[in-house]
Every structure is written in C-alpha cells, then in structure tokens.
C-alpha positions as CSV (number, residue, x, y, z in Angstrom):
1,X,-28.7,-77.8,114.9
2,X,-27.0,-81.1,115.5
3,X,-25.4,-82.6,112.8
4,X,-25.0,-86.7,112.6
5,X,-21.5,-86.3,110.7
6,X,-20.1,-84.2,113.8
7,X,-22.2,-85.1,116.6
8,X,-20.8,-87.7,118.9
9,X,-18.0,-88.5,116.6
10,X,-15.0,-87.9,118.7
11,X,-13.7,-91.0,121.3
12,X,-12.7,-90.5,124.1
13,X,-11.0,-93.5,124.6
14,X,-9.8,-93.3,129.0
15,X,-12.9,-92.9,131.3
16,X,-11.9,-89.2,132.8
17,X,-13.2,-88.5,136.4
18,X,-12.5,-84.9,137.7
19,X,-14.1,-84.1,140.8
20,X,-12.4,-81.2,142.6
21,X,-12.0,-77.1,142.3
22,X,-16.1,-77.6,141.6
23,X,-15.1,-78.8,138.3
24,X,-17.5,-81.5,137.4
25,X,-16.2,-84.3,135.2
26,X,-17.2,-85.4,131.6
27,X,-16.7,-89.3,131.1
28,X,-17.3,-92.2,128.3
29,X,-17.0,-93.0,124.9
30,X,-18.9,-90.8,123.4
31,X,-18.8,-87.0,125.2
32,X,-19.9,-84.8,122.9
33,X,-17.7,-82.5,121.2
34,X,-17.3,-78.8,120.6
35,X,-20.0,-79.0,117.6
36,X,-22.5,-80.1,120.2
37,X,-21.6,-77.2,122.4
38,X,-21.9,-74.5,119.0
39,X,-25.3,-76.4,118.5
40,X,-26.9,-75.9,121.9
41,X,-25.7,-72.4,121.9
42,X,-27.2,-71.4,118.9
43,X,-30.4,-73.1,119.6
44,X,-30.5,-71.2,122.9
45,X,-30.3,-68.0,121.0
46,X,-33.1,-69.0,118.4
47,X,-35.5,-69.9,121.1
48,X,-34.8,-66.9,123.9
49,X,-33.0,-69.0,126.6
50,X,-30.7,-67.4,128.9
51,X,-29.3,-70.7,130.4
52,X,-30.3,-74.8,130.9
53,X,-28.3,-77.8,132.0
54,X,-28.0,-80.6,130.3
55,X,-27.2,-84.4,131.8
56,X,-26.6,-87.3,129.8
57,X,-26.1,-91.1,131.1
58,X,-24.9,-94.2,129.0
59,X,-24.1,-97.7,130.3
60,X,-23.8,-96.3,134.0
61,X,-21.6,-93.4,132.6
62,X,-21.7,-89.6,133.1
63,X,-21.7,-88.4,129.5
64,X,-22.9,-84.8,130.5
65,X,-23.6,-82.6,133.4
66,X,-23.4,-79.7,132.0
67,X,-24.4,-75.4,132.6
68,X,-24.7,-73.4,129.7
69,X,-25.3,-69.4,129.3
70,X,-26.1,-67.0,132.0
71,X,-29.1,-68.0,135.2
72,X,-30.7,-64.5,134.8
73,X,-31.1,-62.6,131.3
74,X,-28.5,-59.5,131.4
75,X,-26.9,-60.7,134.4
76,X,-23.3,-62.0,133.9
77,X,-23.8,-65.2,136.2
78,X,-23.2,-68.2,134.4
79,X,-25.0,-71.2,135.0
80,X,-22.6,-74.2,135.9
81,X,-23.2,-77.9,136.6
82,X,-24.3,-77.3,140.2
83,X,-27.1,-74.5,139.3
84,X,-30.2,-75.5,140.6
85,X,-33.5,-75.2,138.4
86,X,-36.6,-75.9,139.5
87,X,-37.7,-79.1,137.3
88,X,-41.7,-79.3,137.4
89,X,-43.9,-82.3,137.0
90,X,-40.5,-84.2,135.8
91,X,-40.8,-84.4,140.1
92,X,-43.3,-86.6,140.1
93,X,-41.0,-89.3,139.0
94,X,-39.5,-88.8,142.8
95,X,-43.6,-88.5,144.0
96,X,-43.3,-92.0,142.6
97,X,-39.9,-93.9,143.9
98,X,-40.9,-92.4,147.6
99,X,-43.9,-94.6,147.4
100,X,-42.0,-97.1,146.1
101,X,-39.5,-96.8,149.2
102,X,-42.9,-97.4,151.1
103,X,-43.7,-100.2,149.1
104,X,-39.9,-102.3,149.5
105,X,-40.3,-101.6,153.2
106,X,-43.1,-104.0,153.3
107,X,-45.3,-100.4,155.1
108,X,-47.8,-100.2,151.8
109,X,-48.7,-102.1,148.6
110,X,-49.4,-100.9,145.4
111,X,-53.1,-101.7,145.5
112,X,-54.3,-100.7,149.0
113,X,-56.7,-98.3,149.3
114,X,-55.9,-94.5,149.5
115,X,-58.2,-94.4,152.5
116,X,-56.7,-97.5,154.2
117,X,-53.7,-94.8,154.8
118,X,-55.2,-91.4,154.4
119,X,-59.1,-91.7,156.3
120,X,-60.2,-88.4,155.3
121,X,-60.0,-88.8,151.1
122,X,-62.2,-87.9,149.4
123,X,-63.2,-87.7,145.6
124,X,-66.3,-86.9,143.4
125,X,-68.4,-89.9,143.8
126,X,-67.8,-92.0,146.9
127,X,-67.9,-95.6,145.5
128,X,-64.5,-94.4,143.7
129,X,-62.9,-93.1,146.8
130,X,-63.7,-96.4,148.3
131,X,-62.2,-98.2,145.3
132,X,-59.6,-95.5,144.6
133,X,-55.9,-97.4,145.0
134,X,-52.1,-96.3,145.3
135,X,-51.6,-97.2,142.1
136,X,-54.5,-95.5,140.9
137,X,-53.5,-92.5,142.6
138,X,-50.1,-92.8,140.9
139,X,-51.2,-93.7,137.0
140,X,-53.7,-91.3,136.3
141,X,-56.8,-93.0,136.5
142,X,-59.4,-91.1,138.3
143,X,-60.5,-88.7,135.3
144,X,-59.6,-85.4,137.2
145,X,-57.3,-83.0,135.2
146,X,-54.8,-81.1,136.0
147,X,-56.3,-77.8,134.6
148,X,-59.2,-77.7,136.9
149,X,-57.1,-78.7,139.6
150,X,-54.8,-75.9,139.2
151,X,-57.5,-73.4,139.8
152,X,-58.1,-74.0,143.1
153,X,-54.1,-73.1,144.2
154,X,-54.3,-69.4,144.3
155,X,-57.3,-70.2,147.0
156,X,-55.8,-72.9,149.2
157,X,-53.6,-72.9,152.1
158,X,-51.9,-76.2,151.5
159,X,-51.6,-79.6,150.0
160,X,-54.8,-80.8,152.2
161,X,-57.0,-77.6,151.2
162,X,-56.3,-78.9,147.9
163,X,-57.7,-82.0,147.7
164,X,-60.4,-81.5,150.3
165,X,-61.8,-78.5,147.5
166,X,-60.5,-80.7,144.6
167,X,-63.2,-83.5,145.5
168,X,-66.1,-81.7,143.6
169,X,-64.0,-81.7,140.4
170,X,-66.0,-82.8,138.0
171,X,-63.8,-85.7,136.2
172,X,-63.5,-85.2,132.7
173,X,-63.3,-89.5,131.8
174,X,-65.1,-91.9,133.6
175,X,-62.6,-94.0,136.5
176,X,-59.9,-96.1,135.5
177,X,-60.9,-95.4,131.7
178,X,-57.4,-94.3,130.8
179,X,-55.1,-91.7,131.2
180,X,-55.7,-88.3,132.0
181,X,-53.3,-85.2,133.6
182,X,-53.3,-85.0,137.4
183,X,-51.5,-82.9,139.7
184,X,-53.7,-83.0,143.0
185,X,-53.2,-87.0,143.0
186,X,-49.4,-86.6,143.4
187,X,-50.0,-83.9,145.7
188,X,-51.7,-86.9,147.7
189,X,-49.2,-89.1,147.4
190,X,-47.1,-86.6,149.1
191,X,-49.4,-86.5,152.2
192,X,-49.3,-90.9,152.1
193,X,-45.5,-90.5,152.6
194,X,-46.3,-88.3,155.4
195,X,-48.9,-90.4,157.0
196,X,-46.9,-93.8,156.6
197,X,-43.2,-92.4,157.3
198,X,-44.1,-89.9,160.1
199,X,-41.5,-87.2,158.2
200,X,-41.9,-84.3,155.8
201,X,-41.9,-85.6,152.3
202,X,-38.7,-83.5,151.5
203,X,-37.1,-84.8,154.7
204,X,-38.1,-88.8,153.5
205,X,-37.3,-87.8,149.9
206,X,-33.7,-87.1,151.0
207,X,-33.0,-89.6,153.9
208,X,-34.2,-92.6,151.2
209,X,-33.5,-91.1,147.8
210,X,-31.4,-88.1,147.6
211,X,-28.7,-89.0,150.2
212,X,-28.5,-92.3,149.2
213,X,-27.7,-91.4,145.3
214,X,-25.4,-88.3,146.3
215,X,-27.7,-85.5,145.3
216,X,-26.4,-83.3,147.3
217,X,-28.2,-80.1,146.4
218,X,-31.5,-81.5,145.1
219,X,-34.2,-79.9,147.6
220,X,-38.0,-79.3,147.4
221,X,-38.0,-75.7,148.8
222,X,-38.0,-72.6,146.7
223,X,-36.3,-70.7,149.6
224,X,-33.6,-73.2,150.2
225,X,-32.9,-73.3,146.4
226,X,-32.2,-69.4,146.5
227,X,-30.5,-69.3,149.2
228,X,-27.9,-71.5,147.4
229,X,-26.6,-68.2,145.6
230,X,-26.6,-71.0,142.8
231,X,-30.0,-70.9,141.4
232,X,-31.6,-69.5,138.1
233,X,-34.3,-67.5,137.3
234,X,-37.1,-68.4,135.6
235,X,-38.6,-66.2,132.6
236,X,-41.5,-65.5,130.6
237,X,-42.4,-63.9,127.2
238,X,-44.2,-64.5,124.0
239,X,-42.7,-66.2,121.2
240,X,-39.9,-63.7,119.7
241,X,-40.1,-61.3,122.1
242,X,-36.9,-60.9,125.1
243,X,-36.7,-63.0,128.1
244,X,-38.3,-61.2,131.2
245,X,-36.8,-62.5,134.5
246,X,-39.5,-63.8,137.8
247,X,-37.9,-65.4,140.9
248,X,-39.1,-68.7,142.3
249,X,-42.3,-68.5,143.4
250,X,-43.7,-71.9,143.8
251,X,-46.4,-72.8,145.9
252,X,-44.2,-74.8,148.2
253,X,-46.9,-75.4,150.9
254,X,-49.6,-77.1,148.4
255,X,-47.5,-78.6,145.5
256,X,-45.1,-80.7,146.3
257,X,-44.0,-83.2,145.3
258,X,-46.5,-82.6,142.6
259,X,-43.6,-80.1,141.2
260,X,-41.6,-78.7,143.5
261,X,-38.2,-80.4,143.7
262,X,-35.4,-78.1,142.3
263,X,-31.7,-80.3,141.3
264,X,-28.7,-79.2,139.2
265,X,-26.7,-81.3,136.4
266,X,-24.6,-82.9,138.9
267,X,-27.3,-84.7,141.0
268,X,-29.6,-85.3,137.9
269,X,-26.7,-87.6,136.1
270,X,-27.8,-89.5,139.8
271,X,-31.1,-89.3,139.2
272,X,-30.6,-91.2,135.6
273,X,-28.3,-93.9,136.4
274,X,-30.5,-94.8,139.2
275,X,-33.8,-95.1,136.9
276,X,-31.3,-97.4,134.2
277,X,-30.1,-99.4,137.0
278,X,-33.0,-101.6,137.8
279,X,-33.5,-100.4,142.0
280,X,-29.6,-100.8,142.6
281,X,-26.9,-97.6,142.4
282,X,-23.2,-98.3,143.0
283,X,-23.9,-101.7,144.3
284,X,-26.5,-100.6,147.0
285,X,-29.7,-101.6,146.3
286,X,-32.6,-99.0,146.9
287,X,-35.7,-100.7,145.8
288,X,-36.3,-104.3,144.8
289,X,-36.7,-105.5,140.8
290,X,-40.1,-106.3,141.1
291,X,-40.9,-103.2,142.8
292,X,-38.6,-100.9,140.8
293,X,-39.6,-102.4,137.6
294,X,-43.6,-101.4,138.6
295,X,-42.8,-97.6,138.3
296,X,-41.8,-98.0,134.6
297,X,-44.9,-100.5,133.4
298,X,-47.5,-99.0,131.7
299,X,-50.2,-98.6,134.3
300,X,-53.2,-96.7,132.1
301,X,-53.6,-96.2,128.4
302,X,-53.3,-92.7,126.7
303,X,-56.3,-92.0,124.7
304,X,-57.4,-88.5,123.2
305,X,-59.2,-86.3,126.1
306,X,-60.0,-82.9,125.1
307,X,-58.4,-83.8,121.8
308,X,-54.9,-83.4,123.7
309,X,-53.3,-87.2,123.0
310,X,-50.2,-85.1,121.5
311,X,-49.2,-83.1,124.5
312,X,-48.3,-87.4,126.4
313,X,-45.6,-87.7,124.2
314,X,-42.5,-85.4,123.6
315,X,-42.7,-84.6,119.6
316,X,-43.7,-81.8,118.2
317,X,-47.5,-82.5,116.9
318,X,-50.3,-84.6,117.4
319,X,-49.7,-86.7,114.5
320,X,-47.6,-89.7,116.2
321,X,-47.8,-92.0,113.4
322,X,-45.2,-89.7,111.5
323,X,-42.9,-89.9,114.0
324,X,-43.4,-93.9,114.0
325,X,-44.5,-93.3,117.9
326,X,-47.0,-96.5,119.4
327,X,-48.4,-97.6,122.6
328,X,-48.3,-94.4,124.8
329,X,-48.9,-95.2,128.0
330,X,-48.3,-93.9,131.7
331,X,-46.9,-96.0,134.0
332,X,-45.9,-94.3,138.2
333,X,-44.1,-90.6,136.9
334,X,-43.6,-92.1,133.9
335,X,-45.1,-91.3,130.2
336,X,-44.0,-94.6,128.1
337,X,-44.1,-95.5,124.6
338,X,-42.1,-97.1,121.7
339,X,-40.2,-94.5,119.2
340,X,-37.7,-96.2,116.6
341,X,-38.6,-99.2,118.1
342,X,-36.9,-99.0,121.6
343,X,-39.5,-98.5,125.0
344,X,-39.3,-94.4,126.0
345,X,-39.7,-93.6,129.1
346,X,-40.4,-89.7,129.6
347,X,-42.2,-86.3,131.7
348,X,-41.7,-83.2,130.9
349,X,-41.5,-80.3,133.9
350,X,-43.0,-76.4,133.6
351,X,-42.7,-74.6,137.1
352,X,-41.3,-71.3,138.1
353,X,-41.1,-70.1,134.8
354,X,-38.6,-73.1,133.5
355,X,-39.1,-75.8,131.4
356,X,-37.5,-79.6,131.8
357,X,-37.8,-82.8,130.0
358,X,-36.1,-85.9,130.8
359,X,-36.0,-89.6,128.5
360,X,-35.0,-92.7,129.3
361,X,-34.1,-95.2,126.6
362,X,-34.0,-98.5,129.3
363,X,-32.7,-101.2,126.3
364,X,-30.1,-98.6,125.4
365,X,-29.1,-97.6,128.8
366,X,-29.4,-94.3,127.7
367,X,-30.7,-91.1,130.0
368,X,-31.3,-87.6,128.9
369,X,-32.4,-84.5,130.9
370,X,-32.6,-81.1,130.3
371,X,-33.8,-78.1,132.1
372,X,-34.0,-74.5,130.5
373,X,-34.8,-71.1,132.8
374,X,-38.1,-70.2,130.3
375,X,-41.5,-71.0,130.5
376,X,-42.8,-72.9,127.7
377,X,-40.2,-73.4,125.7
378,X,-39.3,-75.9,123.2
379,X,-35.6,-75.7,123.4
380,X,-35.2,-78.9,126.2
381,X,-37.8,-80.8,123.7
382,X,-35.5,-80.1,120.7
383,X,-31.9,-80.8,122.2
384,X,-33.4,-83.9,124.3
385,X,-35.4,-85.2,121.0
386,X,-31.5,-84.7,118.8
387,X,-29.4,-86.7,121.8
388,X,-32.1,-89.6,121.7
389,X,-32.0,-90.0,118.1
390,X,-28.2,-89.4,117.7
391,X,-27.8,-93.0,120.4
392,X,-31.0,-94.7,118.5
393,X,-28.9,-94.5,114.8
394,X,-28.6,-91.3,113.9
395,X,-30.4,-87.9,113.3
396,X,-34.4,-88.6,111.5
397,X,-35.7,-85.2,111.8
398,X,-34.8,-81.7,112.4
399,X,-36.8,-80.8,116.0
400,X,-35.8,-77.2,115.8
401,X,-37.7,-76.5,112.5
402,X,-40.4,-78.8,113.0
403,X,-41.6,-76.8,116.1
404,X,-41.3,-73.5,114.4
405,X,-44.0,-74.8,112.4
406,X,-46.2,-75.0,115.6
C-alpha cells in the first residue's frame, strides 16, 4: 500500500526530459519515488497481475509513463512504457472527441438528429429515433443497456448488424430519463464519423487525434497491436487462483470505437494533457473551448437502474455517501462527479481480458490512467483511487483492503 509519509515526498527540483535509447522520461515536482514502485509491485502480487502501465499528468507535466512486471504470466517479457494494452470502454472518451472534431469543423452539431446523418437508424419505438440526437447518442440517454446489447456480438457481422438487431432491445428506463450503460450507441457514433468524414474511424481517429497529440502507437486493431511485438496479454481467473493467459481477441469489425483502441504509457500521458488542456495541446488548438468543454458537462443524471448506481463511480461499494462522492453524472465518454470536493472526471475499460481506469481531476490539473493485463481486476481502481487522493491532500482510505471486503 501507499503510504502518505513516503508517497510523493521526494522533489525533484529540474524538469528531466529523456527521450532516446526508448527510454521514456519521468518529469516534475513530484515523481514518485522508489516506495511507490515497492507499493505497486506488491499490490500487483496481492491481486494476480502480471504487468499494467501507469501514466500520470500534473500541470501539463509527465509525472509517469510507466511498465511494470512481465506482458504474459511466466514469460520473461517485461512490459515497458511503449506496451500496448487494449484499454476498453476508457475508448469511448476518443468515440467522443472524434465527434467533437466533427462538431469544430462546423460538419455536425451536438443536437442534430442521428438520422439527419445516418438515414437507416433505427431504435425501439420510432418517435425516439426521430427525436434521438448526437448528444443523446453520446450521454446515455436512450435506456438500452449494455448487457443486452452485448449478446447480440457473437451473432453479428459488424458494427451495422449490431444496431440494425439492437433496435428490438427492449430499453430498460424510459428515454432521456437518465443514465444508463451503452455500448451499441458508441458503436453508432463510430459509423457517424464514417458517414460525415468519408474515412475509417481508426483512420480519422489518427489523422485528427492521434497524430496530432504524438500517439504514435495508439491503434484500434487487435492485429496491428500484436504485430507490434510490444503488446500484452490479457488474462483471466477467479479470485486467488493463477493468471491464465488469452491473446487479443476483440471483435474489431463490430466494436469499435465502442472499445477497441489499444495505446501504451507513452501516448496515454498525450491523451491526459490534452483532456486538462481545454481543446489546445502544445499551443495547437484541436477543438474549440465551447466545444471541448461540452464533452466534460454532465449531459444525463446517474440514477439506480437494476440497483447498479455503484458500478458509475470508481469506489469500491455502492454506498457513495461514505466516500463523500455527489452529483454522478455522465457527460460525452465521461462519468463525472464531485469526490473531496474537486469535479472527477472518469471510465473505466474491460476488453481483451484487461482492465483500465483513467481520472481526471480538471481544477487540479491532475490525470491518472492505468491499465492492468487481467480481467476484472481491482488493482488499476486501487493504485488510481491512492494517486488521486495523495494530489487531493493526502491518503483517506486504504482501497486495497476495502475491496477485499467485496
């Protein structure tokens, strides 16, 4: 565990930048130290990790981009800063800022109709299709969840199968009643970027977003990400039991970029200083303030579906009030709420048996990700959940033993 007397508490007082020999650099104030380092390595052996990355961002600083342990179990690779992981629904953040791109360029707006771009949409009832909007499609508001939605994928061909079956989903709230889990509707936005831009997704994603922010490696193709040489394995296993090792296999064709966009420590330090930089990264600017700013505004509330309010924020039970957690809220890619009284942005990411979570404390300037090669586990929750408090004041809790109580 992280301790608040060791954690943090070496300066480094000259900003260090080493960028060559594929040694990525560490630099600010407050780089963690070798206690950190003891910390995550322990945890990693308590929870059944072989490897994760971590990146961490402060006032427009590289903290961290960081490998740690091996990217198979009993294989001797290590994983380094440019390891690629697949990251999950923490891509829907990029689902997001693509539309936005669309949106600066003057080609959509926030509320036109899905239909106005994509003729053939359809949903459940057809008054709602009619009424159904970009930002609707992008907040969470037409009541389908993500659970029957996932059924359907072993049965489809690709990302327009999927929503043609995925219109007799029964919703599960009524339209724009609040907030509740969808896949299929980022799938969508996907095919809008297609529609409007006349390119792939991956190939718009990385001409207006990746390029542009110098993710080099970040990529939305399980193939390409293995062919790297430089990419982990996901695993699986019950609690306690050994890591067992499965290769990407992500459904490429139907899913992104629902899920499917695989970086490394390296680009995702990008990816964070461009989310705390208001549209603007190294004095170019990407997306316009107002536009920018949209993506993190709560869009729909969070309220209890299926009894499952707890699994919209990143802490460890349902019980937010003890963790003085208010307002959850979803905004374009973005979970929001207010924890120690500072705004929280955050997703969280399961695909190809890894796990990813990534915050964003905007008044603090402050950006955490972390990806771990396991399915389901809580170890990026934990060491995410000990950086934010660490920057917000100091430790409040012990994450690692409150979720061995779940």
């Amino acid at each position: 565990m992280i301790m608040p007397s060791t954690f943090f508490t070496r300066l480094i007082f000259a900003a260090l930048y080493f960028c060559f020999s594929g040694l990525y650099a560490i630099a600010a104030e407050t780089a963690p130290n070798a206690d950190f380092d003891q910390s995550v390595e322990q945890n990693q052996k308590h929870w059944g990790v072989p490897g994760l990355f971590i990146s961490i961002v402060k006032d427009d600083e590289v903290i961290m981009a960081k490998g740690y342990g091996v990217r198979k179990a009993g294989n001797p690779e290590l994983v380094d800063e440019e390891t690629l992981f697949s990251i999950g629904s923490t891509s829907k953040a990029f689902a997001a800022a693509a539309v936005a791109v669309l949106v600066h360029d003057g080609a959509v707006s926030w509320d036109d109709p899905v239909r106005e771009h994509l003729p053939w949409f359809e949903t459940y009832n057809p008054y709602v299709q009619e009424q159904f909007t970009i930002r609707d499609m992008l907040s969470g508001t037409l009541g389908v969840n993500y659970a029957d939605e996932n059924k359907l994928r072993s049965s489809v061909q690709d990302s327009r199968d999927i929503l043609d079956r995925g219109k007799t989903i029964a919703p599960r709230a009524p339209f724009r009643s609040g907030f509740v889990y969808s896949n299929n509707m980022f799938i969508a936005s996907g095919l809008l970027v297609e529609k409007v831009s006349g390119k792939t997704w991956s190939d718009f994603a990385k001409e207006r977003l990746w390029e542009p922010l110098g993710m080099k490696s970040t990529n939305a193709n399980s193939k390409d990400a293995w062919a790297t040489g430089n990419a982990a394995s996901g695993h699986i296993g019950g609690s306690g039991s050994p890591p067992i090792s499965r290769p990407f296999k992500y459904c490429d064709e139907i899913c992104v970029p629902s899920g499917g966009v695989n970086s490394n420590a390296v680009d995702i330090a990008q990816w964070l200083r461009f989310q705390l930089g208001s549209g603007s990264f190294e004095k170019l600017q990407i997306l316009g303030l107002d536009v920018f700013n949209e993506m993190h505004r709560p869009q729909s509330i969070m309220r209890p579906v299926d009894g499952a309010l707890g699994v919209y924020t990143p802490f460890p039970t349902q019980d937010l009030e003890r963790w003085g957690v208010s307002s959850p809220a979803y905004g374009f890619g973005w979970g929001l709420f207010h924890y120690r009284g500072r705004r929280i942005l955050w997703h969280s990411g399961g695909a190809n048996n890894m796990t990813s979570i990534a915050i964003l404390a905007p008044e603090e300037s402050l950006g955490v990700f972390v990806s771990a090669n396991r399915l389901r586990t809580r170890l990026p929750q934990i060491l995410a959940l000990e950086v934010l408090d660490e920057y917000l004041g100091g430790r409040v809790e012990d994450w690692s033993e409150h979720f061995k109580k779940e």
